[in-house]
C-alpha positions, -999 to 999 in steps of 0.1 A, spaced: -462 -630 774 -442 -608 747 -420 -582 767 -398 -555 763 -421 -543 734 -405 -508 721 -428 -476 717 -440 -473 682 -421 -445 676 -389 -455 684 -393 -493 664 -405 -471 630 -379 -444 632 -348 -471 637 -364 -493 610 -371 -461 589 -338 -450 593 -317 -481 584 -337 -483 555 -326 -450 544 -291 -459 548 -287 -488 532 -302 -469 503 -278 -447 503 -249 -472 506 -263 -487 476 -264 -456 459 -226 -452 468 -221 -481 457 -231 -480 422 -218 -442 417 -180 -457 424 -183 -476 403 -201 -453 378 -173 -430 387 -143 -455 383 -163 -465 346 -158 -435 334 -118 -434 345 -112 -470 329 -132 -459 297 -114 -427 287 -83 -446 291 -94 -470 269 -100 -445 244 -66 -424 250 -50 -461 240 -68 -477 215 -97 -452 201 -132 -450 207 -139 -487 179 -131 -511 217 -156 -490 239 -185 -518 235 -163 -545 246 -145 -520 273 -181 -518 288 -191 -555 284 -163 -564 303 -166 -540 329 -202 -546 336 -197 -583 335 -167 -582 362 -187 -554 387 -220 -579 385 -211 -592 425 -212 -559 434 -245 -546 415 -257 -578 431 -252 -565 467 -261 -532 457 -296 -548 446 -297 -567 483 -291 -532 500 -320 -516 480 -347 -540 487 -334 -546 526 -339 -509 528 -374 -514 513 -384 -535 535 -371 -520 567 -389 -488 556 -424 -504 552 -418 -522 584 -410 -488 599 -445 -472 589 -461 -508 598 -448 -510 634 -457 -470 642 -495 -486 638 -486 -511 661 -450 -530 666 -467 -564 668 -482 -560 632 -446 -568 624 -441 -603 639 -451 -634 622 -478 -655 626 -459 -679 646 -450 -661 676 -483 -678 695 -461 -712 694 -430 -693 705 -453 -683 732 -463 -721 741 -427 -730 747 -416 -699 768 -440 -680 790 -421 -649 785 -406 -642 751 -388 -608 744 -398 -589 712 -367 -590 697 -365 -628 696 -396 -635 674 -392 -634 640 -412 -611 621 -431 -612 588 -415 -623 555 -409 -597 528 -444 -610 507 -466 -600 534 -451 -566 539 -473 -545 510 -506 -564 525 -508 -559 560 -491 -522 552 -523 -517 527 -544 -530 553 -538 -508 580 -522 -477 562 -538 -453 546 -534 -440 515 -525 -476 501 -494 -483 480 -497 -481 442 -492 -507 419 -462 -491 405 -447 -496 435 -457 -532 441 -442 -542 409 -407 -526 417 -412 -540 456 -419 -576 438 -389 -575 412 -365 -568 433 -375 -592 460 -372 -619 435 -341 -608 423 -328 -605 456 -335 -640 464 -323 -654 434 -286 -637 445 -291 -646 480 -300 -681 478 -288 -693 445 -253 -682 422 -273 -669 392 -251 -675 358 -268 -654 336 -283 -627 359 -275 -594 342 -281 -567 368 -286 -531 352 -269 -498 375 -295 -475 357 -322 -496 365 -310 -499 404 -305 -458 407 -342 -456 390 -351 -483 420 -339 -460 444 -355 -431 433 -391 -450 428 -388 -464 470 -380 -429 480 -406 -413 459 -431 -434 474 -420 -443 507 -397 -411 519 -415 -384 499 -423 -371 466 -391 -357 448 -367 -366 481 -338 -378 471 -318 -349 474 -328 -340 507 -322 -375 521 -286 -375 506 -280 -345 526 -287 -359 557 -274 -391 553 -240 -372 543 -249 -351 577 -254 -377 599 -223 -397 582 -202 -403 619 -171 -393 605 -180 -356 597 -201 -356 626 -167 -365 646 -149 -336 626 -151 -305 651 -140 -280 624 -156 -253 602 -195 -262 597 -194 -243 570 -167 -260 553 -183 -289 561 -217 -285 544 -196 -268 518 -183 -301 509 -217 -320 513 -231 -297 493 -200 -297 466 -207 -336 465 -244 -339 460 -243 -310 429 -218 -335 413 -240 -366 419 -272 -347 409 -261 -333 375 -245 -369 369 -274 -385 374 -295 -356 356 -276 -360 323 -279 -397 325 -319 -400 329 -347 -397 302 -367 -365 304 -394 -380 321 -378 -397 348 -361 -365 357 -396 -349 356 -411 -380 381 -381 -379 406 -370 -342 404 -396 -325 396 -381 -309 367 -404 -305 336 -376 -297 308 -343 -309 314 -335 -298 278 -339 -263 297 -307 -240 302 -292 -242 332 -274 -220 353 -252 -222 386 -271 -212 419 -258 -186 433 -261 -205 472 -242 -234 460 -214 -212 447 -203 -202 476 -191 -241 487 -170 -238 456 -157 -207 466 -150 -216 498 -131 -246 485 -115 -222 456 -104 -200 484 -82 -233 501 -69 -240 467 -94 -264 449 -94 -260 410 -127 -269 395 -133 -265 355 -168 -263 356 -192 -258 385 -221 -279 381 -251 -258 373 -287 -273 386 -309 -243 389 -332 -231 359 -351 -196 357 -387 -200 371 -411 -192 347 -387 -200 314 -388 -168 298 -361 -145 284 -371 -120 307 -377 -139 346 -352 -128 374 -362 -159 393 -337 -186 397 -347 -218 414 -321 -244 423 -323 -282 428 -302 -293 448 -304 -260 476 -343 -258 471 -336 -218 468 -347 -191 448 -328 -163 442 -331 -130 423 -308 -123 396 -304 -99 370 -305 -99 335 -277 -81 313 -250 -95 296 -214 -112 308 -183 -93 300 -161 -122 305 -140 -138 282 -138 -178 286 -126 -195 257 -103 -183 224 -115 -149 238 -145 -152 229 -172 -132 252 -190 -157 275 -231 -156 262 -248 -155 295 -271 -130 308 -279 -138 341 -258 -124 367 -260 -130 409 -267 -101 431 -228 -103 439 -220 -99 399 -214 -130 395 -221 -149 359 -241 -179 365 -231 -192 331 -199 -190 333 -189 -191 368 -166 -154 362 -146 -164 387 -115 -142 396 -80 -154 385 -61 -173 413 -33 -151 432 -4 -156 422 11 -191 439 44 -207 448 56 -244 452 62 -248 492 76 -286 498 71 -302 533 83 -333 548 57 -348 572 53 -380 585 39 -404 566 7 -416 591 2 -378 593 -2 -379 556 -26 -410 555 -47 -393 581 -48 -362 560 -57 -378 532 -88 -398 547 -98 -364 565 -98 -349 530 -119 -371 510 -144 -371 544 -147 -334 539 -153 -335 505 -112 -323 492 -99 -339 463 -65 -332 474 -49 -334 509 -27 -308 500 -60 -282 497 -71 -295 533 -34 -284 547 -44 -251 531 -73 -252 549 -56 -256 582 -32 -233 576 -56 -203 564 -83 -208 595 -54 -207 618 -39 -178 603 -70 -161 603 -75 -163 639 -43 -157 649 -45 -126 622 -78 -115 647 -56 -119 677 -32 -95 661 -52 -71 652 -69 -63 681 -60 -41 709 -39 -14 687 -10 -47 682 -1 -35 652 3 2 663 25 -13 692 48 -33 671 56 0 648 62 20 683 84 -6 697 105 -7 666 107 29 664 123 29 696 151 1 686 134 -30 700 149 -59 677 121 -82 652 136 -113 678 121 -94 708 88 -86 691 86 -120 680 95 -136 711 66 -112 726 35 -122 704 41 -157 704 35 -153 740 10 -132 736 -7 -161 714 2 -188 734 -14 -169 766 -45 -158 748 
């Protein structure tokens, strides 16, 4: 007898789940080192000139291979966890192998989680068999390509195995299309980053917090937007002209200006959203990555950006902001403050910054310091404080007295 069988639901939504994360550990994965690619390269080019860039990226592709290589596992262990998932919400046993009757023979009672369950080349079968509407041979191809080339990394130490990051990110976005949903991508990102335990552990502004998850997905969308073909950015996104201008929503602006606000420079905001209908004349703007429209209005920018020339966009926000060129106010005026903190403090702030999407500690100590202030600001300001610090001074009470008085007053409240 098979016990401790799980519900349906719960077996398809763990196995559904851990698919989707190792998807997006994968995808990680080969952003990094997209990410530290592009660091090693320009180097390259400040040093010797742009003639060394083909052997710059041989030799960079050919070291990172181990880790393409476990990126590829990741992808195609997420695949297969995901079709298990839907399999098992049919029915869990659908998922065990063939041999569990033997298991059976040799112990009366067998637990579910002992028996082993089908191998990866029965998966798309019995998941066509019993779910409908069946995959599609596009799919199977991808599903069967990367099981093969999973096995040959898993069970061999290929010599000449030349894995391809483009061709994994395309993987990704083929699984997710068919398995997750049509044009998904982004919207699992976002909840992977969500769900990340980390930020979830972070009891501080939400709204800084999906600030930053939004801040990072914008920059991994338009990455990967400029680095697809037109018509794979039509298949996965949904976008039918990529050669179409492109503005910056005006929802996804305010992470930036949140994070502008604590001190973050940024040169360019990334702009994903494109007027819907194209037309010279259409006030709607939709966005990619926020899945919003908004309204905007069309008259020209009055803002300088570059040798004083005027900026050429003509869409502007509701708040008068140009979604060209960002027409972002000039920074207050700042001043150098040096501190000297521990140094485990500064480790910890530093993890907690790149977590919440800073790319400086120093900005997150900003942060801090301006929520804090702002609340202690709110203290202040109620209950006629001001007007009773002006009395008391008035009237000859010292600043040390009034001082001493409100931090009690702070403390108490």
């Amino acid at each position: 007898m098979i016990k401790d069988i799980p519900s349906p639901d719960d077996l398809s939504a763990n196995f559904i789940a851990s698919g989707t994360d190792f998807l997006n550990i994968a995808w990680e994965t080969i952003l990094y080192l997209l990410q530290d690619y592009a660091i090693i390269k320009a180097n390259s080019e400040i040093e010797n000139g742009e003639q060394d860039n083909v052997e710059v990226d041989n030799e960079y592709w050919k070291k990172v291979q181990r880790h393409l290589s476990t990126s590829l596992a990741l992808i195609q262990q997420g695949n297969e966890f995901i079709l298990k998932g839907y399999i098992a919400k049919k029915n869990p046993c659908l998922i065990l192998s063939k041999d569990w009757q033997s298991q059976l023979q040799k112990d009366e009672n067998v637990s579910f989680s002992e028996i082993k369950t089908i191998d990866a080349s029965e998966l798309i079968k019995i998941y066509n068999d019993f779910i409908n509407p069946p995959l599609k041979i596009e799919f199977k191809i991808v599903f069967e390509n990367l099981r093969e080339k999973r096995n040959t990394v898993i069970h061999s130490v290929p010599k000449n195995l030349d894995i391809e990051y483009k061709d994994l990110l395309l993987n990704i976005l083929e699984i997710s299309d068919h398995l997750i949903g049509k044009h998904s991508w982004i919207k699992t990102r976002k909840t992977f980053l969500e769900n990340n335990p980390n930020v979830k552990m972070i009891e501080r502004d939400k709204n800084l917090i999906n600030a930053g998850i939004t801040k990072r997905v914008t920059y991994e969308i338009q990455y990967i937007i400029k680095l697809l073909e037109p018509r794979y950015v039509k298949k996965y996104f949904g976008i039918s002209d990529k050669t179409q201008f492109w503005y910056i929503c005006p929802h996804c602006y305010k992470a930036f200006e949140l994070f502008s606000n604590y001190g973050e420079d940024f040169e360019e905001i990334p702009k994903l959203a494109q007027m819907k209908p194209k037309g010279a004349n259409t006030t709607t703007l939709y966005c990619l990555v926020c899945d919003q429209t908004s309204e905007v209005s069309r008259r020209d920018c009055n803002r300088h950006v570059c040798n004083d020339e005027r900026c050429p966009g003509n869409v502007i926000s509701d708040l008068g902001i140009c979604l060209t060129c960002g027409n972002l106010e000039k920074n207050p005026p700042m001043i150098p403050v040096t501190l000297k903190m521990p140094k485990d403090v500064v480790k910890k702030l530093e993890k907690l910054a790149a977590m919440l999407g800073f790319s400086v500690y120093q900005s997150l100590i900003c942060a801090y310091i301006k929520q804090e202030m702002r609340a202690d600001l709110e203290k202040l300001e109620n209950n006629g404080v001001n007007a009773l610090i002006a009395s008391l001074k008035r009237h000859g009470v010292s600043d040390d007295v009034i001082h001493e008085a409100l931090n009690e007053l702070l403390i108490n409240k």
